[in-house]
C-alpha positions as CSV (number, residue, x, y, z in Angstrom):
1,X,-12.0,-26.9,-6.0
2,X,-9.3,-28.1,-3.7
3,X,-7.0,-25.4,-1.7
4,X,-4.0,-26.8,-3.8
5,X,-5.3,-26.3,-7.4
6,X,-4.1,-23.6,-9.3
7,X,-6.6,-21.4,-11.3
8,X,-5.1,-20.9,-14.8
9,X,-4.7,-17.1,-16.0
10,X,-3.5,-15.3,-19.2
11,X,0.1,-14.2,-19.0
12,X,0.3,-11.2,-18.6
13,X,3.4,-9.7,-19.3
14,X,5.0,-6.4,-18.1
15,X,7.9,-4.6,-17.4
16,X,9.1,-5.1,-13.8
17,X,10.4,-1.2,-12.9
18,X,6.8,-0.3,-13.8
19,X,5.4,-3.2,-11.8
20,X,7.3,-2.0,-9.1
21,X,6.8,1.4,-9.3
22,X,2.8,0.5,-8.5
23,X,3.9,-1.3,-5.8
24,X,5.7,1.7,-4.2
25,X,2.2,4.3,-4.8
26,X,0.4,1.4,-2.7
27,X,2.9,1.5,-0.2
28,X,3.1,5.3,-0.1
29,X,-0.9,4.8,0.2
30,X,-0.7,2.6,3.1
31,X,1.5,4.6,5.1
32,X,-0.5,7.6,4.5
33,X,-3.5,5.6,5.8
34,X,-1.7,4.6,8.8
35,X,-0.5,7.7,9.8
36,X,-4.2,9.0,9.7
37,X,-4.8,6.4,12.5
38,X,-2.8,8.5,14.8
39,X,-4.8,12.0,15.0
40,X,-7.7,9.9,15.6
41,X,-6.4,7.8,18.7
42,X,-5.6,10.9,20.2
43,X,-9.4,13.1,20.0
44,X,-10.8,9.3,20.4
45,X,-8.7,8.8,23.5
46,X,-7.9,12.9,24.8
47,X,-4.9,13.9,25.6
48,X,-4.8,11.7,28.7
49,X,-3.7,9.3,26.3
50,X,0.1,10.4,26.9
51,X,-0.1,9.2,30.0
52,X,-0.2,5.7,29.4
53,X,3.3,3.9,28.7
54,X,1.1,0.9,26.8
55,X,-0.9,3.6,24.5
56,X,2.4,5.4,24.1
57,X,3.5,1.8,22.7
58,X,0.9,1.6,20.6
59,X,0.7,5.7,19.1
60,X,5.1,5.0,18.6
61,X,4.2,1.3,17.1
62,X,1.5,3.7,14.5
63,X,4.9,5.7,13.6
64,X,6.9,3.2,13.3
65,X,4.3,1.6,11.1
66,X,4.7,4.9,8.5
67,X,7.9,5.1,8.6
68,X,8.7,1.2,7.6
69,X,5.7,1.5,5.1
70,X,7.5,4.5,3.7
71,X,11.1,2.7,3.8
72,X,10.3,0.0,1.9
73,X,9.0,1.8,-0.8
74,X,12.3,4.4,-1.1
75,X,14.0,0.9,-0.9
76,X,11.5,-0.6,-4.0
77,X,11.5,2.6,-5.5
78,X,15.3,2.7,-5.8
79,X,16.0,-0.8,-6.9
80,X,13.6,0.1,-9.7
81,X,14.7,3.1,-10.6
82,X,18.0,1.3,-11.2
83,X,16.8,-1.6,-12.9
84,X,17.1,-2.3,-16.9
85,X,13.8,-1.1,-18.4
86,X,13.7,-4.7,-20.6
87,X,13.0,-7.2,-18.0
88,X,9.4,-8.8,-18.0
89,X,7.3,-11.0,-15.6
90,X,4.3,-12.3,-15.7
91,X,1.6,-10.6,-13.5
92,X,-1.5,-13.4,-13.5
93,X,-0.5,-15.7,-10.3
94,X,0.3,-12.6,-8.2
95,X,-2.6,-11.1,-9.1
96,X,-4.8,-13.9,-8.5
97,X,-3.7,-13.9,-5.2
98,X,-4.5,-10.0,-4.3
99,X,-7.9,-10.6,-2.7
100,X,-8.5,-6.4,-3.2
101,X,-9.9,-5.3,-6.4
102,X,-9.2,-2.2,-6.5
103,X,-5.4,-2.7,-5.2
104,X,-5.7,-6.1,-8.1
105,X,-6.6,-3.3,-10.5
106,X,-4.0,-0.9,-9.4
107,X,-1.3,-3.1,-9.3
108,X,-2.4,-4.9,-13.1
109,X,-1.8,-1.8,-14.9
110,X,-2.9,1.8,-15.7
111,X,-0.8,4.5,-14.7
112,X,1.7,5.2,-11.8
113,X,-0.6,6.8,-9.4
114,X,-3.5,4.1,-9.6
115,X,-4.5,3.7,-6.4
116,X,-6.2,1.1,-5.0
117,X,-7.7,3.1,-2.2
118,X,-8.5,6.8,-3.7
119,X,-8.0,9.7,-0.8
120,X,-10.9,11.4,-1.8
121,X,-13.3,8.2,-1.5
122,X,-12.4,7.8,2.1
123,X,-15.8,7.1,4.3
124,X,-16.4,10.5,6.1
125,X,-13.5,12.0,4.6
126,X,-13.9,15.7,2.7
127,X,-12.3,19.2,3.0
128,X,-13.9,22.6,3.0
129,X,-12.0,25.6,0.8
């Protein structure tokens, strides 16, 4: 197979607010991975890591990273939320090209809050009650 040839997929047709509204729980998910980068910087790195204008940089660059992530979704989220319920597209090419397959199966249907990368599955992550 050539890098130009197109693999041929079964439509799959879907309402695009609902589409969309995937789109904005992966974004909400990637922010909320991001902004767990952050409190681990700082107890890799100590507190010494203030110090330094570059890791500053790179500990705003993390927040301004969230807060972007988290933009663009109010901004999707929005534009869905005002968009008529009856318009369709057809899902196969775009999710060819999602090379994730959890986020492919969280993004090609199911409900709302499918995420592609579940919270409670995170390596090393748990919580004691």
């Amino acid at each position: 197979m050539t890098p130009f040839q197109r693999i041929e997929t079964a439509a799959i047709e879907e309402t695009l607010p609902a589409i969309l509204l995937r789109v904005v729980s992966e974004l909400h998910d990637v922010a909320y991975l991001i902004e767990r980068i952050e409190p681990q910087l700082l107890d890799l790195s100590g507190t010494d890591i203030m110090a330094s204008p570059e890791a500053m940089k790179v500990v705003q660059g993390i927040d301004l990273a969230v807060q972007k992530t988290r933009g663009i979704a109010e901004f999707i989220d929005t534009i869905a939320g005002t968009m008529p319920e009856g318009w369709t597209v057809d899902l196969a090419t775009a999710l060819s090209l999602v090379k994730l397959t959890e986020m492919q199966k969280a993004l090609g249907g199911g409900g709302f809050h499918a995420h592609s990368q579940p919270m409670a599955k995170a390596a090393g992550d748990f919580d004691f009650f």
